[in-house]
Phi, psi and omega in degrees: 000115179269171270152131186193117191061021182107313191279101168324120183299327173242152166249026169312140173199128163289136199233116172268138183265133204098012188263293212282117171085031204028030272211307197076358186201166186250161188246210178321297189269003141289324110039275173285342182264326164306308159285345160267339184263004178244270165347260187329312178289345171256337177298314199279326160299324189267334187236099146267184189083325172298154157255162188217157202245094196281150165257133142235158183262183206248023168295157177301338169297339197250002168247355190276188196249160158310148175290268227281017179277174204254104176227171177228004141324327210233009207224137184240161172324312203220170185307185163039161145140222187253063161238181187287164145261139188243189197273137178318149169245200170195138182270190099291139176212146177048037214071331155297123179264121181280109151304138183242120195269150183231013161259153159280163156330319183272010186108339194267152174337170166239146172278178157328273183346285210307318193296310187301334200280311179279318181277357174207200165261143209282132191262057154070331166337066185253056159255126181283314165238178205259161210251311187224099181295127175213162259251317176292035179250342167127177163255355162238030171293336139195165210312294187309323196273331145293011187228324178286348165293333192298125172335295188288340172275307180281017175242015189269134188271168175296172184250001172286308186300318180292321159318295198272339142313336151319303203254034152102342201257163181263215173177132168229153114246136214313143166277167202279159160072332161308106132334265197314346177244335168294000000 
């Protein structure tokens, strides 16, 4: 691999398949390391000053979330017990967007309920998902689906799209299912 200035000439890289991570795939976070410690760095050496507009196509790798991302997905009914901790969130109450600690005071996780309760009143679910989610279940039909309605859980990006937005750059991906572009 030649190098000019620190930097790698290609952001080419061979992938045997059944090599990496023992794995057989690369997973996210090759993903993100590849483009920011290869990509970028030559975009940004052969054009500085440009911002530059990476493409993906819609694999999963190129769509999953941060392990602290606001997925709810990631959340049990109630505090504590074995889910993640995530990253702050946030309500508008009066027009104000209200930090939401997605810890409680003592440190434990907040389950659903409780995040629903402090930004508005918890709208009575106390199901965590509905045994058959359908397009006709309401925005208050159970707990997830009531939290996955929240500004800030529908506004959470992939963690490939939060990395290269990070460094200044933009990211499109490709619509699903286009042949010609995939």
């Amino acid at each position: 691999m030649h190098q000019h200035l620190g930097i790698q000439e290609h952001a080419s890289l061979l992938f045997e398949f059944g090599s990496q991570n023992n794995q057989g795939y690369w997973s996210t976070q090759d993903v993100v390391n590849h483009t920011l410690n290869s990509a970028i760095k030559i975009f940004e050496a052969v054009y500085p000053g440009y911002q530059g507009l990476f493409l993906y196509d819609n694999a999963s790798s190129h769509s999953s979330y941060a392990d602290d991302a606001l997925r709810v997905q990631n959340m049990n009914l109630g505090s504590g017990g074995e889910q993640a901790v995530l990253r702050d969130g946030y309500f508008i109450k009066n027009g104000v967007q209200t930090i939401q600690k997605m810890v409680n005071n003592e440190g434990i996780p907040k389950g659903i309920e409780e995040y629903c309760e402090d930004c508005k009143p918890f709208l009575g679910s106390k199901c965590l998902t509905c045994e058959t989610i359908s397009s006709s279940c309401g925005e208050s039909c159970c707990a997830r689906r009531i939290l996955s309605q929240q500004d800030d859980f529908q506004q959470q990006k992939g963690k490939l799209q939060e990395m290269i937005e990070l460094t200044g750059h933009k990211i499109m991906f490709y619509p699903k299912f286009l042949c010609k572009l995939n």
